[in-house]
C-alpha positions in Angstrom: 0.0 0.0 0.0 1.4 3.3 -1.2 2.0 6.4 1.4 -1.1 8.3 -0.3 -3.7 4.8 0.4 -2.9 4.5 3.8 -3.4 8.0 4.9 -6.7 8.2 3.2 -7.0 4.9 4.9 -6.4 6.3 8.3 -8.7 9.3 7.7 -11.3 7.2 7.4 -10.5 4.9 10.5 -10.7 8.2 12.4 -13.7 10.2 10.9 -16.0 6.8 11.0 -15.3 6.2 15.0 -14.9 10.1 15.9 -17.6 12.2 15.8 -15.8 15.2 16.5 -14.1 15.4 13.6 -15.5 17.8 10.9 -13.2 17.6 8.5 -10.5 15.8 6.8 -7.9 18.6 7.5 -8.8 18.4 11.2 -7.4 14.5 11.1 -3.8 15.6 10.4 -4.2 17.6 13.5 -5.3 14.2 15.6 -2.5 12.6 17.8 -3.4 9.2 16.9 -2.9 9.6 13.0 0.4 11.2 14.0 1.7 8.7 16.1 0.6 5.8 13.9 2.6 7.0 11.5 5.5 7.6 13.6 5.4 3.9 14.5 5.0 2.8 10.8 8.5 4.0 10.2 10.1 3.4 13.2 8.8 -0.1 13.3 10.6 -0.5 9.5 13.6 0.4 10.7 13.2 -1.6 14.0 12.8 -5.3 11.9 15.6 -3.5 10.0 17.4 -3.8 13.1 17.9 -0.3 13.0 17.2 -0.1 16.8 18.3 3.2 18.0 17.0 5.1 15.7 13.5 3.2 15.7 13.5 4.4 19.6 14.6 7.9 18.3 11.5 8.5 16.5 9.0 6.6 18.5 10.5 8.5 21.3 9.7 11.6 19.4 6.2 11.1 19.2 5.5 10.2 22.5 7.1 13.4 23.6 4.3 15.2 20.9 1.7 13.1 21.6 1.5 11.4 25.1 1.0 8.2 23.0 3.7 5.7 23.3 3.9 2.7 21.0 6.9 0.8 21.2 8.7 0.3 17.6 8.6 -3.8 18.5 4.8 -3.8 18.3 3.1 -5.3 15.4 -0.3 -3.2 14.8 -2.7 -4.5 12.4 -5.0 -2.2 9.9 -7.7 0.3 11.2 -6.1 0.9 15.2 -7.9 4.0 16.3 -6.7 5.2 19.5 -9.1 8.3 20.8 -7.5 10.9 22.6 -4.5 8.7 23.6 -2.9 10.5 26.4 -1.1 8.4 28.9 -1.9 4.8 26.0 1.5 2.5 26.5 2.0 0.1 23.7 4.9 -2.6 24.5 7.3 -4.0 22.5 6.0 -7.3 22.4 2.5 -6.4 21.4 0.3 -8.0 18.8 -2.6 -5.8 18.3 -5.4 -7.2 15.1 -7.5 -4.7 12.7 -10.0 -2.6 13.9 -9.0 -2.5 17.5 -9.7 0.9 19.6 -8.1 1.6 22.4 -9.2 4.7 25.0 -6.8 7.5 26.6 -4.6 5.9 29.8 -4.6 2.2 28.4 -1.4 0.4 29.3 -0.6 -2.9 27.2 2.3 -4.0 29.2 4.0 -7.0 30.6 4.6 -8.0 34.5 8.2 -7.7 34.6 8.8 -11.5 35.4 8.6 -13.0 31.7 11.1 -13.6 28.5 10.3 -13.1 25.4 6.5 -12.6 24.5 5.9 -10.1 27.7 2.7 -8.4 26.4 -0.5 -9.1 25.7 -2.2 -10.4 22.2 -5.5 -8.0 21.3 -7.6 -9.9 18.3 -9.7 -8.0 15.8 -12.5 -5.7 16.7 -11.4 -5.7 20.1 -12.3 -2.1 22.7 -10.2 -1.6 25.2 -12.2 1.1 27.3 -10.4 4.1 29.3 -7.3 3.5 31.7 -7.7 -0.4 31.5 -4.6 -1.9 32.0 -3.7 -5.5 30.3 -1.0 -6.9 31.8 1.2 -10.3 30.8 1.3 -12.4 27.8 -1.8 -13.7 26.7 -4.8 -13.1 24.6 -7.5 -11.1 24.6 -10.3 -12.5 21.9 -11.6 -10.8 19.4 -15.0 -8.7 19.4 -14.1 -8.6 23.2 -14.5 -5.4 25.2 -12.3 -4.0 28.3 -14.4 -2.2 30.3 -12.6 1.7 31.8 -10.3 0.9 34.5 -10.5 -2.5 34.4 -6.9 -4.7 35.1 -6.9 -7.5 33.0 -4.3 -10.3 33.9 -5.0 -13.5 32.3 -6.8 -14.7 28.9 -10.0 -13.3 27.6 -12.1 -15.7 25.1 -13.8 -14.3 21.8 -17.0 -12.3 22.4 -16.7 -11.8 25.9 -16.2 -8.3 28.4 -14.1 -7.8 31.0 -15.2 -5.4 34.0 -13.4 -5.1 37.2 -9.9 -5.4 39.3 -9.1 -8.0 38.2 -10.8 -8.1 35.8 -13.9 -10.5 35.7 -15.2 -12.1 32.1 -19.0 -11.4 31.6 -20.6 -13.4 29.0 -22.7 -11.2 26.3 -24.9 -14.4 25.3 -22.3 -15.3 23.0 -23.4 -12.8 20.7 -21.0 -10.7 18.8 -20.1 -7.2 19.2 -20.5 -5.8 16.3 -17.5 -4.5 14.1 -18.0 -0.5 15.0 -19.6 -0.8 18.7 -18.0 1.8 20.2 -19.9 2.0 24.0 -17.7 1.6 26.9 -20.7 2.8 28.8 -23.3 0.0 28.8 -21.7 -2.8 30.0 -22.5 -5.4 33.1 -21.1 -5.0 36.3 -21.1 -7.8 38.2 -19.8 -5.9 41.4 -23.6 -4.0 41.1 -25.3 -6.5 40.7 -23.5 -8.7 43.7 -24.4 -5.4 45.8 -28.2 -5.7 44.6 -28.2 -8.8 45.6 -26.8 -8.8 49.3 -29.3 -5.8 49.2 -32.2 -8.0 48.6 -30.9 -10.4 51.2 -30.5 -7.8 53.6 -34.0 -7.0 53.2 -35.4 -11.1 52.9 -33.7 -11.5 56.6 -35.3 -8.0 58.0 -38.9 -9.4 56.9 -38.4 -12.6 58.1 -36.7 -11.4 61.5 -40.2 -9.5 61.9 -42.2 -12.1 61.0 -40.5 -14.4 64.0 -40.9 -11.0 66.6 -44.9 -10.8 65.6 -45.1 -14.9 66.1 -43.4 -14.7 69.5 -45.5 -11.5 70.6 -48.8 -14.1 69.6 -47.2 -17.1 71.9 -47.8 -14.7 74.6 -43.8 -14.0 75.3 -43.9 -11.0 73.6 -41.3 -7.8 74.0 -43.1 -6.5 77.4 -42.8 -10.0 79.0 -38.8 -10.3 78.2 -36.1 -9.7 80.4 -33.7 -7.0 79.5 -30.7 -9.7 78.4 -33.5 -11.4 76.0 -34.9 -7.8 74.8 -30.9 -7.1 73.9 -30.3 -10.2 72.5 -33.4 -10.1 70.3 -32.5 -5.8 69.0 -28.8 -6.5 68.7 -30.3 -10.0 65.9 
């Protein structure tokens, strides 16, 4: 693909999953398309072996940009990256087409491994606001990462990720589809664990009343108590 292709390429990337965008003129302007191709070249010369001077200019962009994409990665077609301040991209990162990743998203490794330290993201993939995915594994495709989520072990296709760590919450097995872009509407199984000791809370309340109004009927109600039972029975 010639230099002319892929920039009206990336314009179109950008304009289809930004909104604010108005114009095509406004994309040169967008730290994303800047950075990407930064990384273009300096990942060239990195399998060129050209090392240091890969660094130099992937260095250079992060500087600009507050996007930093290691030379190393290998970044499939279509990566949109909105906003993209504080977005770390390891060396060892495999990132598909059509992935979108969110401003403060870290793709890093734990320190401890050799070799393939950072993580695999599949096509279609979202990776939502200041998640973090951590280690060497894979994250499936049409998966999302829901904002501020820490994701340290494998995701399967189809699936989203809420939580620290990270928990997977099945989406029926359905698809995303291609574009979905909402990093808003996803479950939360923290919420829903809270509604449910909620419900509990109240089930024991009713039932603890119920047992009060049976005893006051047996005729060993409150005002026939002694003062340790009448404790015993307000501190239940």
């Amino acid at each position: 693909m010639g230099i002319i292709s892929y920039i009206k390429e990336e314009i179109q990337v950008i304009r289809e999953r930004d909104p604010a965008i108005k114009s095509n003129m406004e994309v040169f302007l967008y730290p994303s398309f800047r950075v990407i191709l930064r990384y273009r070249l300096a990942h060239k010369l990195y399998l060129k072996k050209h090392y240091f001077l890969a660094r130099w200019i992937s260095q250079r962009g992060a500087r600009k940009t507050g996007i930093e994409i290691h030379p190393g990665a290998t970044i499939g077609k279509g990566l949109f990256i909105d906003h993209g301040s504080g977005v770390i991209i390891g060396e060892t990162t495999i990132i598909g087409d059509n992935v979108t990743l969110y401003q403060g998203v870290t793709l890093g490794g734990t320190g401890k491994e050799q070799g393939k330290r950072h993580p695999t993201l599949e096509d279609n993939v979202m990776v939502s606001a200041g998640a973090k995915i951590l280690g060497s594994f894979t994250i499936g495709e049409n998966s999302k990462i829901g904002a501020g989520s820490v994701v340290l072990e494998e995701v399967p296709p189809n699936c989203t990720v809420v939580g620290v760590p990270g928990r997977i919450v099945k989406m029926d097995n359905k698809k995303v589809p291609r574009m979905d872009m909402d990093q808003v509407h996803l479950p939360d199984p923290v919420l829903n664990d809270i509604r449910e000791l909620q419900q509990e809370n109240i089930r024991l309340h009713s039932e603890l009343s119920r047992l009060i109004e049976e005893v006051k009927k047996a005729g060993n109600g409150p005002d026939d108590m002694n003062s340790t039972d009448r404790k015993e029975m307000t501190e239940a």
